[in-house]
N, C-alpha and C positions, 0 to 999 in steps of 0.2 A: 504494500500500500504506500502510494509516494508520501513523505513526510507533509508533505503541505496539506493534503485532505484532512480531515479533524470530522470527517461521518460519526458519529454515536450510534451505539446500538443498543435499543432499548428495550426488552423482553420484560414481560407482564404475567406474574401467574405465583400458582401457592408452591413452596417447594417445604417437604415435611423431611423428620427423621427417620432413615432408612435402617429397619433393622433384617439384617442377613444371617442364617444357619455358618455357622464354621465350626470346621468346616462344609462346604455348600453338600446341602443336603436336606431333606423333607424340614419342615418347621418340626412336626408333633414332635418328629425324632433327634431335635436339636437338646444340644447339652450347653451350648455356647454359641453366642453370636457375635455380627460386629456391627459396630455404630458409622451410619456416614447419612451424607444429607444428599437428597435428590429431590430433584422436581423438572419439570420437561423444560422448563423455559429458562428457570436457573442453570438446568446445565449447559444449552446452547449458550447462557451468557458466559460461564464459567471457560468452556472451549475457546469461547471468540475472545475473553479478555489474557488467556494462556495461550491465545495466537495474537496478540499486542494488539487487538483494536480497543475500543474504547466503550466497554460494555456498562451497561446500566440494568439495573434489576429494580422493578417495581414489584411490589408485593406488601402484604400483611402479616403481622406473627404474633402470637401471647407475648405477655409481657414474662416468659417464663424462662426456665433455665432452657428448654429444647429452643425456645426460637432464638437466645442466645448464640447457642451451640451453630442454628442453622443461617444466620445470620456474618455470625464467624469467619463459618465453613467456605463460603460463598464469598467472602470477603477476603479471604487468603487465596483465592484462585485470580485476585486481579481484579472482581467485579466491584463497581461501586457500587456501596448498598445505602446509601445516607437519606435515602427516599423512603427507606423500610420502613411500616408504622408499627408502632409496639402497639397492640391491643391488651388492655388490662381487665376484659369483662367475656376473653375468651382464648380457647388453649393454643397452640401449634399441632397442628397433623402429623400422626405416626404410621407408618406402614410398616407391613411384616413382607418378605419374600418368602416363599416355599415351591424351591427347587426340585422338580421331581428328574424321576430316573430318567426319562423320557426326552430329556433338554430342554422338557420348555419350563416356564415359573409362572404359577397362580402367585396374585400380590392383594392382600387383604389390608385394608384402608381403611382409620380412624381418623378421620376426618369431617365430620356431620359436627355442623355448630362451630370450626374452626375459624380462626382469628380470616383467614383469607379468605373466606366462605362470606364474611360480614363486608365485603370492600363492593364498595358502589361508583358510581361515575363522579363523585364528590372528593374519593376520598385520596384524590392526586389530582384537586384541583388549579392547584399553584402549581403543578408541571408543566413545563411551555414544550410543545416539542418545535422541532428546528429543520426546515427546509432541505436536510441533507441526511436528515437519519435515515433510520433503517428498524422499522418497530415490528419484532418479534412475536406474535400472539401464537395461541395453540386453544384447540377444539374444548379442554379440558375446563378451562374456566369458566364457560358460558356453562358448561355442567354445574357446578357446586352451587349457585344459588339463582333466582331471578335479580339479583342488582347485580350481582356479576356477570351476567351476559349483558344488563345493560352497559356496564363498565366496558366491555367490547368492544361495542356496538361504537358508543361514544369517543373509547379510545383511535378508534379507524376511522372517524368523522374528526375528529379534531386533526389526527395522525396527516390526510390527506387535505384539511385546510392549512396546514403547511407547508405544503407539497412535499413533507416525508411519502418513504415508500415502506410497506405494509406486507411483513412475511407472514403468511399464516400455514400452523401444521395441523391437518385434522384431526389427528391426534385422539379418533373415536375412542370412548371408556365404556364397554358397556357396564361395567360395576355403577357407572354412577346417573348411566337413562339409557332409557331404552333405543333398537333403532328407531324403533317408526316417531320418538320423541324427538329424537334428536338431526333424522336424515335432512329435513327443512333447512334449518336452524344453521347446521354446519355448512350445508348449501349455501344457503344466503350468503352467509359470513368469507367463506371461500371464495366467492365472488365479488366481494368486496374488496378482497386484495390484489396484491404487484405480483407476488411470488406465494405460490402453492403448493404443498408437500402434503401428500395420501398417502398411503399403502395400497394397493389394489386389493387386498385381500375384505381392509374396513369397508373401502369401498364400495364392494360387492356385497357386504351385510347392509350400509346404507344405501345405496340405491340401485343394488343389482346388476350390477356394472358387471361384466366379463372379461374385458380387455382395458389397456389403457386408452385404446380410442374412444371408447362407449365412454370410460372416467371425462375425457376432454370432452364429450358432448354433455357429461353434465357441468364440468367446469368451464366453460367455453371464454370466460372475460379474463381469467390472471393473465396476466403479460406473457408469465413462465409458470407451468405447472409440471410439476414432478410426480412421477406415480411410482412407486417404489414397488419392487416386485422377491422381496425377501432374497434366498441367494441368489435367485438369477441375476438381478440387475436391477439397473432402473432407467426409464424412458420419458427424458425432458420434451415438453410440448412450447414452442415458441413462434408464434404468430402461425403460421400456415406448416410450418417444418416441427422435425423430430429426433431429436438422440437418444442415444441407447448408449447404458454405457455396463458391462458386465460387473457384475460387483467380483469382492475376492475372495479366495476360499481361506475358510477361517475355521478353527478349532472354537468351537461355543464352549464358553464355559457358563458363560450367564447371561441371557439373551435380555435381558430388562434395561434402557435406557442407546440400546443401538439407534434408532429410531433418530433421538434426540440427535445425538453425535453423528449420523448423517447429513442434517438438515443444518449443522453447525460449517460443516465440514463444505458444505454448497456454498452456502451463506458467505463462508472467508472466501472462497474460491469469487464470488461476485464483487465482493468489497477490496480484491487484489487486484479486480479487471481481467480473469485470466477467459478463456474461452468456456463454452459451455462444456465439453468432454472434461477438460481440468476438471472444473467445476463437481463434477459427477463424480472423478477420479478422487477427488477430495474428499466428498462424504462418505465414499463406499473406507478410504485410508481410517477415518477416522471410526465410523461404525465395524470395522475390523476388530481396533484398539480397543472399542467398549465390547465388545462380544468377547474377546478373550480375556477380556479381566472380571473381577466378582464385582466389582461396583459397577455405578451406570458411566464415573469418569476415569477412562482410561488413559494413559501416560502419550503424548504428542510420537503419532509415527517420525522417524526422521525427517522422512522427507520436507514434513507440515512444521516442524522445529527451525528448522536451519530456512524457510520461507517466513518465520514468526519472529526469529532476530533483526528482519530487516523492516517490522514495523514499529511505531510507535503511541504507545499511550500517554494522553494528556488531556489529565479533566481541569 
């Protein structure tokens, strides 16, 4: 990223304490775990501020020792968090992971009444955003309550009267609504934004999509829409054209937060100005990283290291 740009990157959402079996294995049958903090939107900030841009994290937390801890956490990764609000009339969100034989992991979530659960379109009223950002949303929010989806709504209407540009990941939960609740809603919203990130797979539970072509007919307005297609690959949509870019074969150790660390990995690849295959090339390096490690943040591939000493942050 040349030093003279000064983009901000702004991501919006709750990030709770993650608790994991170690070693990884079923929850009932854990004897021992380990503590780390996750959340979908804090980790793309967390990535983007450990690849030198200039990340900002909005969000809510208890005035407690966990939202401490989670605040911290996310704060030692390079992110600015000074936006955080301390809620003192409600807790920070916990989640459990439970790794089965199988590779994949159920995640069981205490979060209902959470400090980020209570955040409306108010509650970052004094935040200006700035003609050059770059504002990170994900699917999950507009899940946890109705002012939080107004909070969205509104964040991507103020977002685009600044002529900031607007990532959004759909980032489907069914733990927290249904499809047919939510297929509208994420529609809408995914259309509202510059740059689009799906799964095909959610996809196909939200709107019956088969291919990622059927996805682009229902996404049809992002600038760039991405449809992530698990290890095959993934296929960027950009005005009338298409790439494909193979993802890479990876040892899973713990597939929970790849996802994120994909959509991180695109995102630096747009903010460095590289082509769109880089771009692709980047999420699948970085969703590599998270897939082999036990947390959802894993350690900057080389290659994404030695391109993240050549940026600069400054808030």
């Amino acid at each position: 990223m040349p030093a003279e740009t000064h983009r901000r990157v702004i991501t919006l959402g709750e990030a709770m304490l993650q608790v994991t079996p170690s070693p990884i294995g079923p929850l009932a049958q854990a004897t021992a775990a380990s503590l780390a903090v996750a959340g979908a939107e804090s980790t793309v900030a967390s990535y983007l501020a450990m690849l030198g841009h200039h990340a900002i994290w909005l969000s809510a937390v208890g005035d407690d020792p966990i939202g401490e801890r989670i605040v911290s956490e996310i704060r030692s990764a390079g992110v600015y968090t000074a936006h955080v609000q301390r809620d003192g009339f409600a807790p920070s969100g916990v989640y459990f992971k439970d790794p089965t034989s199988g590779g994949s992991t159920a995640v069981h979530y205490y979060r209902s009444g959470s400090a980020a659960s209570r955040m409306g379109p108010d509650t970052f009223a004094d935040f200006r955003y700035l003609r050059h950002d770059l504002v990170h949303l994900s699917g999950i929010t507009p899940a946890l309550s109705a002012t939080c989806a107004r909070l969205v709504e509104s964040v991507i209407r103020e977002a685009h009267a600044a002529h900031a540009r607007v990532s959004f990941d759909v980032n489907f939960r069914p733990g927290l609504w249904r499809a047919e609740d939510a297929a509208g809603t994420l529609a809408e919203l995914a259309n509202q934004a510059d740059i689009v990130f799906v799964g095909l797979d959610e996809a196909h539970v939200l709107w019956s999509t088969a291919t990622p072509d059927d996805v682009r007919d229902v996404l049809a307005r992002p600038e760039i829409l991405i449809v992530k297609d698990s290890s095959i690959g993934a296929t960027a949509f950009q005005a009338s054209s298409s790439s494909f870019e193979p993802a890479l074969p990876v040892e899973v150790v713990e597939p929970v937060g790849a996802g994120d660390a994909f959509a991180a990995g695109v995102l630096h690849g747009m903010l460095t100005e590289q082509d769109i295959f880089a771009c692709l090339r980047f999420g699948h390096l970085l969703a590599s990283s998270s897939l082999s490690s036990p947390g959802d943040l894993g350690p900057l591939p080389a290659e994404l290291a030695a391109n993240a000493e050549r940026t600069v942050r400054d808030f």
